[in-house]
Backbone bond lengths (Angstrom), bond angles and torsions (degrees), N, CA, C in turn:
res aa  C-N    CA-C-N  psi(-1)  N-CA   C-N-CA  omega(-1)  CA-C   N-CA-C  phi
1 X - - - 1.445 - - 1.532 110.56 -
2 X 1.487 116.68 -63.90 1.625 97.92 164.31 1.091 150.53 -41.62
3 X 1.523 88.67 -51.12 2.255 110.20 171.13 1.613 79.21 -47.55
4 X 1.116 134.44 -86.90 1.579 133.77 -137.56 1.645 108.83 -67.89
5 X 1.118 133.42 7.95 1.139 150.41 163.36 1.566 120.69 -88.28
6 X 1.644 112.13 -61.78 1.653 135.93 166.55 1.780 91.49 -46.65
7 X 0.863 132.99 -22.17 1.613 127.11 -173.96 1.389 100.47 -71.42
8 X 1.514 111.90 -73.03 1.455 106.99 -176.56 1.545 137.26 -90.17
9 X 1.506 99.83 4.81 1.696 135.61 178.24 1.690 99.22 -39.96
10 X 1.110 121.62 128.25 1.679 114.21 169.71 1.370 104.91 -153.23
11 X 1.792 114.70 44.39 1.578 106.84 173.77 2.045 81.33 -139.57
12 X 1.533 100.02 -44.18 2.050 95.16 -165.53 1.825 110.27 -43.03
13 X 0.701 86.81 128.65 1.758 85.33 170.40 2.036 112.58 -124.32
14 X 1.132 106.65 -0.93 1.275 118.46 175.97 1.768 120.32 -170.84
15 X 1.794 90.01 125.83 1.580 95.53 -165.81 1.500 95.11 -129.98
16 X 0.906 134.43 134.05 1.615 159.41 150.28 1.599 127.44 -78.42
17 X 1.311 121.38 73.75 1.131 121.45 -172.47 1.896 110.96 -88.98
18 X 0.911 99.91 4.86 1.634 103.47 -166.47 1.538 110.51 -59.55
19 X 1.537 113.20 149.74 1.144 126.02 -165.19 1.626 123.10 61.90
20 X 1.214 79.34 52.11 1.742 82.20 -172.80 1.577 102.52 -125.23
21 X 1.375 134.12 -3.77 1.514 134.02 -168.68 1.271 119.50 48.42
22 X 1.647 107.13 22.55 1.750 100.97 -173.49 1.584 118.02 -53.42
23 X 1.493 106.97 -21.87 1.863 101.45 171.70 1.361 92.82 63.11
24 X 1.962 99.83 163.21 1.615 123.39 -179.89 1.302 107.37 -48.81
25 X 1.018 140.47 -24.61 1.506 135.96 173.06 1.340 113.18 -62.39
26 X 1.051 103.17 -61.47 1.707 111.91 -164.02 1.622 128.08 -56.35
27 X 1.899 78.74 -48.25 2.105 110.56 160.62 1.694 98.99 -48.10
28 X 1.376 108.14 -61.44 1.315 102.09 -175.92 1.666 134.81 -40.27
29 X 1.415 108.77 -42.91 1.493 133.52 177.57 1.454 106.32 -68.09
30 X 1.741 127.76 -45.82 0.968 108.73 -161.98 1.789 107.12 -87.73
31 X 1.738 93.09 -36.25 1.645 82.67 164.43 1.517 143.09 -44.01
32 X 1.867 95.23 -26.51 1.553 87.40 -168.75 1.630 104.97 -72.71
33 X 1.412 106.68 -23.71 1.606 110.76 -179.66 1.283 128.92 -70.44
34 X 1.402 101.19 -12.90 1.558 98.83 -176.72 1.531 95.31 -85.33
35 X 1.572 117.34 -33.02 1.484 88.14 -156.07 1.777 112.56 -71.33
36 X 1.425 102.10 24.05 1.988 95.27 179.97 1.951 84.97 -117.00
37 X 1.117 130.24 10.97 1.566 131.78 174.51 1.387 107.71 -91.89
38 X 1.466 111.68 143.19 1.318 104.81 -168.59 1.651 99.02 -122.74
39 X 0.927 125.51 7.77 1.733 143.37 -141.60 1.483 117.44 -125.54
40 X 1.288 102.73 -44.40 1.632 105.32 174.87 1.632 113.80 -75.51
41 X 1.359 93.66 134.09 2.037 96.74 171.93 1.262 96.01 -137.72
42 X 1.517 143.45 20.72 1.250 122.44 162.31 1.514 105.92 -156.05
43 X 1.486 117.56 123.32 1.632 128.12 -148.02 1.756 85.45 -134.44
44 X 1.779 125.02 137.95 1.217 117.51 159.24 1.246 91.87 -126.76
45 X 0.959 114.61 132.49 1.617 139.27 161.14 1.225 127.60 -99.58
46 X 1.273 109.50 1.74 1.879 118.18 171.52 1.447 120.14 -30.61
47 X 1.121 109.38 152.89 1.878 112.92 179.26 0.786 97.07 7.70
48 X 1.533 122.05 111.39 1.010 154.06 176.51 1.638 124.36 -168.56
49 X 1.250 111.01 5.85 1.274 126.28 -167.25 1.279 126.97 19.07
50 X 1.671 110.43 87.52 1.641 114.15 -160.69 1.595 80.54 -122.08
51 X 1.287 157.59 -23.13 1.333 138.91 150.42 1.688 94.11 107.91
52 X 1.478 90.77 -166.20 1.738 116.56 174.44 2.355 96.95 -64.09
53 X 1.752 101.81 -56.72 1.006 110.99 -124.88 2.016 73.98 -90.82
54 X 1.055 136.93 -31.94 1.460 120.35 156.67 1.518 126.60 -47.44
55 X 1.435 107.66 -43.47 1.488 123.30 -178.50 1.792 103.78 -48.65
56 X 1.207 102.37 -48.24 1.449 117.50 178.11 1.612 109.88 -44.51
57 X 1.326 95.12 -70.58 1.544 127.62 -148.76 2.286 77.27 -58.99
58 X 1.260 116.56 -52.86 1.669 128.01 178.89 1.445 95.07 -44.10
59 X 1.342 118.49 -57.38 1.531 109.84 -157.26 2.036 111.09 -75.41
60 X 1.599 112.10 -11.17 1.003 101.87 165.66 1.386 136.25 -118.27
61 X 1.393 93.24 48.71 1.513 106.54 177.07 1.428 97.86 -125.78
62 X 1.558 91.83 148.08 1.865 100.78 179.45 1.986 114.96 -101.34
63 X 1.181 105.33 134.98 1.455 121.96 159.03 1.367 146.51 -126.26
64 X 1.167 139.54 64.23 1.431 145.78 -173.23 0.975 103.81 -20.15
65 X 1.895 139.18 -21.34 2.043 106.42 -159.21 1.027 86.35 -128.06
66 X 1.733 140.86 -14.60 1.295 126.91 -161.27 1.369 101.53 -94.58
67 X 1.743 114.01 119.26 0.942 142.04 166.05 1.754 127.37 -79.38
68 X 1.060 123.94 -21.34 1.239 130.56 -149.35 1.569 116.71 -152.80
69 X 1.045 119.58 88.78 1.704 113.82 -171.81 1.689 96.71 -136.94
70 X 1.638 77.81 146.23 1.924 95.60 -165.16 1.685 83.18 -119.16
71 X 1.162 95.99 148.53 1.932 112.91 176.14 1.454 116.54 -169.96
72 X 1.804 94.49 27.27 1.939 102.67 167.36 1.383 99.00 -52.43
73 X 0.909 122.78 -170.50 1.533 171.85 -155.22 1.985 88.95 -0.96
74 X 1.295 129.60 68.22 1.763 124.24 -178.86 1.282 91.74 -135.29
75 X 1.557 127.55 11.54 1.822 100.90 162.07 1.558 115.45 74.62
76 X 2.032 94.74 31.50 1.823 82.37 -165.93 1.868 88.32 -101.27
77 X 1.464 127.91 147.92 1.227 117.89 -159.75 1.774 77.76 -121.21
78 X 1.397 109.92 -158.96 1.681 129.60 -155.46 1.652 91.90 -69.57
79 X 1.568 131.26 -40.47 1.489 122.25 -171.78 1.503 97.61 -70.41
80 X 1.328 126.79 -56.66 1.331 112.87 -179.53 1.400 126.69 -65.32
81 X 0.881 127.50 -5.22 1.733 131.04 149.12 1.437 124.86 -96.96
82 X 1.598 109.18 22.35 1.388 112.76 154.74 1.365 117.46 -68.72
């Protein structure tokens, strides 16, 4: 329901999902939506347990406005900050 919202969203400029356990799945869904958002520049993803293998899946998606992303406390070790 959010991801499919963040698609056509053109006022949010900052969303805080933290503490939510959305896990690699969830990261997955909302990323794919942002990258058609032109509006958001500040995303927290905190505890949320997105790991090494979310961290990844984050670093290869593209976004022009998002400036600012938090992903303390997700368990991402030295591969997921490759």
């Amino acid at each position: 329901m959010i991801s499919e919202s963040l698609q056509t969203n053109s006022t949010l400029t900052n969303l805080d999902i933290e503490l939510n356990d959305i896990g690699v799945t969830g990261v997955k869904y909302i990323l794919q939506s942002l990258q058609r958002n032109s509006t958001l520049t500040n995303l927290d993803l905190g505890v949320n347990n997105i790991g090494d293998d979310g961290a990844e899946w984050i670093s290869l998606q593209l976004n022009s406005t998002l400036t600012d992303l938090n992903l303390s406390y997700n368990s991402i070790g030295v591969e997921g900050a490759k």
